[in-house]
C-alpha positions in Angstrom: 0.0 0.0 0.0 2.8 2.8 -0.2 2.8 5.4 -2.1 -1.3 5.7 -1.5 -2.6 9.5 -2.3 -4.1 11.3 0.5 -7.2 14.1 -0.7 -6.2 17.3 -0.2 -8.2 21.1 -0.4 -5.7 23.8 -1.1 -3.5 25.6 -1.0 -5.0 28.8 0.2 -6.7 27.6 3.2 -7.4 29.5 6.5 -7.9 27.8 10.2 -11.4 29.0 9.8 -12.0 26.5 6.6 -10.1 23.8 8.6 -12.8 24.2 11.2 -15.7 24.4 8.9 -14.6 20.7 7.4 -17.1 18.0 8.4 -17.0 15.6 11.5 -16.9 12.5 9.7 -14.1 10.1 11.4 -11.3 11.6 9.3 -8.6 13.8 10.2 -8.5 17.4 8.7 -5.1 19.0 9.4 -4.4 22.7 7.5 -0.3 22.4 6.4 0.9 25.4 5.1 -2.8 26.4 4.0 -3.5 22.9 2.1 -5.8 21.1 4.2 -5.2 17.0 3.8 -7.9 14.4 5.1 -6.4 11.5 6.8 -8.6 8.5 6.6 -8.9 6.6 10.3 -5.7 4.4 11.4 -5.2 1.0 11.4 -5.3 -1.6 14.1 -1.8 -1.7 14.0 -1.6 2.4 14.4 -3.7 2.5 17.0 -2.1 -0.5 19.0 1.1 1.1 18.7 -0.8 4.7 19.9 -2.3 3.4 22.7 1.1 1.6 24.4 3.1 4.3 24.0 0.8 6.6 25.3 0.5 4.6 28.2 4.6 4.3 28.1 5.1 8.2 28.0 2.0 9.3 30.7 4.0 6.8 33.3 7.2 8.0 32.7 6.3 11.5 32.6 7.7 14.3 35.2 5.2 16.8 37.3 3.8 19.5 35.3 3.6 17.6 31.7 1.0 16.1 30.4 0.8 13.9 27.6 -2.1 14.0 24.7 -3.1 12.0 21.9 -5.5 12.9 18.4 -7.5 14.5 17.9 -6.2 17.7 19.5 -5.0 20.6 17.3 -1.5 22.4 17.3 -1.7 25.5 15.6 2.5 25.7 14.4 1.7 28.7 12.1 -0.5 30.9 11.0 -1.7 28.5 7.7 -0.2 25.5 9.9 -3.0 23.0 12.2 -1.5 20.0 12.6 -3.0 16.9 14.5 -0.1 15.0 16.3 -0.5 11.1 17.2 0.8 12.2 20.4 2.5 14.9 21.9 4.1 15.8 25.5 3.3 19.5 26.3 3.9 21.3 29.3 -0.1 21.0 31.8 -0.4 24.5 31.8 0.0 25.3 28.3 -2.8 23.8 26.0 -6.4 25.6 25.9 -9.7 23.7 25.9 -9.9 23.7 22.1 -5.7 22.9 21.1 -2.4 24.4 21.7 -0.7 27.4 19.7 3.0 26.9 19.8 5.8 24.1 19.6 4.9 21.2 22.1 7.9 19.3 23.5 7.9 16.0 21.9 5.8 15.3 18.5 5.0 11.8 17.9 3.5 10.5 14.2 2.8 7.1 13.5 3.1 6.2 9.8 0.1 5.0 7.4 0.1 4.4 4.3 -1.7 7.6 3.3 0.9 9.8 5.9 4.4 7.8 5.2 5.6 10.6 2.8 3.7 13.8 4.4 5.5 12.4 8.3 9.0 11.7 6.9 9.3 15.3 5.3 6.6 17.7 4.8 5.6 17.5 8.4 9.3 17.1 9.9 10.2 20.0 8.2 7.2 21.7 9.4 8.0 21.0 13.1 11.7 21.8 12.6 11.2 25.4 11.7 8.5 25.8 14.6 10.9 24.5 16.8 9.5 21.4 18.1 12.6 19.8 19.9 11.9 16.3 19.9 10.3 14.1 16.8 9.4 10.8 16.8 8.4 9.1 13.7 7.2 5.3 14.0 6.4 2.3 11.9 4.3 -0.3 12.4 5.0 -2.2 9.6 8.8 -2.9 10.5 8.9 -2.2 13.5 10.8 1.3 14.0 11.7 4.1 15.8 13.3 7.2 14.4 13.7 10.3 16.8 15.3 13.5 15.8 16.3 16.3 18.3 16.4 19.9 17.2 20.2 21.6 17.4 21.0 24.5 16.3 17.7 24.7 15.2 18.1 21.9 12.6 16.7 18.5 13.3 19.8 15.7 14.2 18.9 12.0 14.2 18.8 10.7 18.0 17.8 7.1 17.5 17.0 4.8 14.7 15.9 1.5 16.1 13.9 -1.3 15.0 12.1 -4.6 16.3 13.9 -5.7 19.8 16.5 -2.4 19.4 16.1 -0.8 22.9 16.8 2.9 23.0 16.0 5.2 26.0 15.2 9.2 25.2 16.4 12.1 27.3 14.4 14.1 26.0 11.9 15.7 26.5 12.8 13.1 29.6 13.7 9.6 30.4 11.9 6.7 29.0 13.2 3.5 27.4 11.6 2.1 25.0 11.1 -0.9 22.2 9.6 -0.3 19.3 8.7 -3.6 18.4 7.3 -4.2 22.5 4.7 -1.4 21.4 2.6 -3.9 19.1 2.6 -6.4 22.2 
């Protein structure tokens, strides 16, 4: 299934057509004022989702909080993205989202998001600053982290099936990719 198209509206797009887009079970998410549907995630996607958010919320310090989609991140003005996870600070987010750079970003890969994940949105949360990335892949599976320096993104980790690797940031945790589709 790579290499699978995912509809987009745009470009040209405002967060006020992003919020006029129907509730329907997919994902609307406005990047760089083209608004892209993501159909709902797999088994595997969600699987993976769910025991790392379980993972991160356990391991987390006082005063963060972690969230999962749907929950909007306004990056830039023409830029609403819709994380798989993210670790914020618990005083940060409103009701409705968060506007700003979280701490850690965490996408799973689809078939429909392999492409937009790996670059489009990397280089979207590199130059808003994000300082940690995660990108993961059920099909292998992998773990690839990068950590903004210098306000470039460096590759941390890049681990697959029984690989363990433990984070620093945005705080301790170790973690298996592979264990995540237990």
């Amino acid at each position: 299934m790579r290499g699978m198209t995912t509809p987009t509206l745009g470009p040209g797009h405002t967060r006020a057509d992003l919020d006029r887009m129907p509730d329907d079970g997919n994902r609307y998410e406005l990047l760089e004022g083209e608004i892209v549907m993501s159909p709902a995630p797999s088994f595997d996607h969600q699987r993976m989702s769910g025991a790392l958010h379980v993972a991160l919320h356990l391991a987390r310090p006082e005063g963060l909080v972690v969230l999962a989609a749907p929950f909007d991140v306004q990056l830039e003005e023409l830029s609403v993205v819709e994380p798989d996870l993210l670790v914020v600070e618990r005083d940060r987010p409103e009701q409705r989202g968060l506007t700003g750079a979280p701490l850690l970003v965490v996408e799973i890969l689809s078939p429909s998001s392999r492409g937009r994940d790996q670059v489009r949105k990397k280089r979207l949360y590199e130059r808003a600053g994000v300082p940690s990335y995660w990108v993961l892949d059920p099909e292998v599976p992998s773990l690839t982290a990068w950590e903004l320096r210098e306000g470039r993104y460096e590759v941390a980790a890049l681990v697959a099936g029984e690989e363990e690797w433990t984070a620093t940031a945005p705080y301790d945790i170790t973690l298996v990719a592979a264990r995540l589709l237990d």
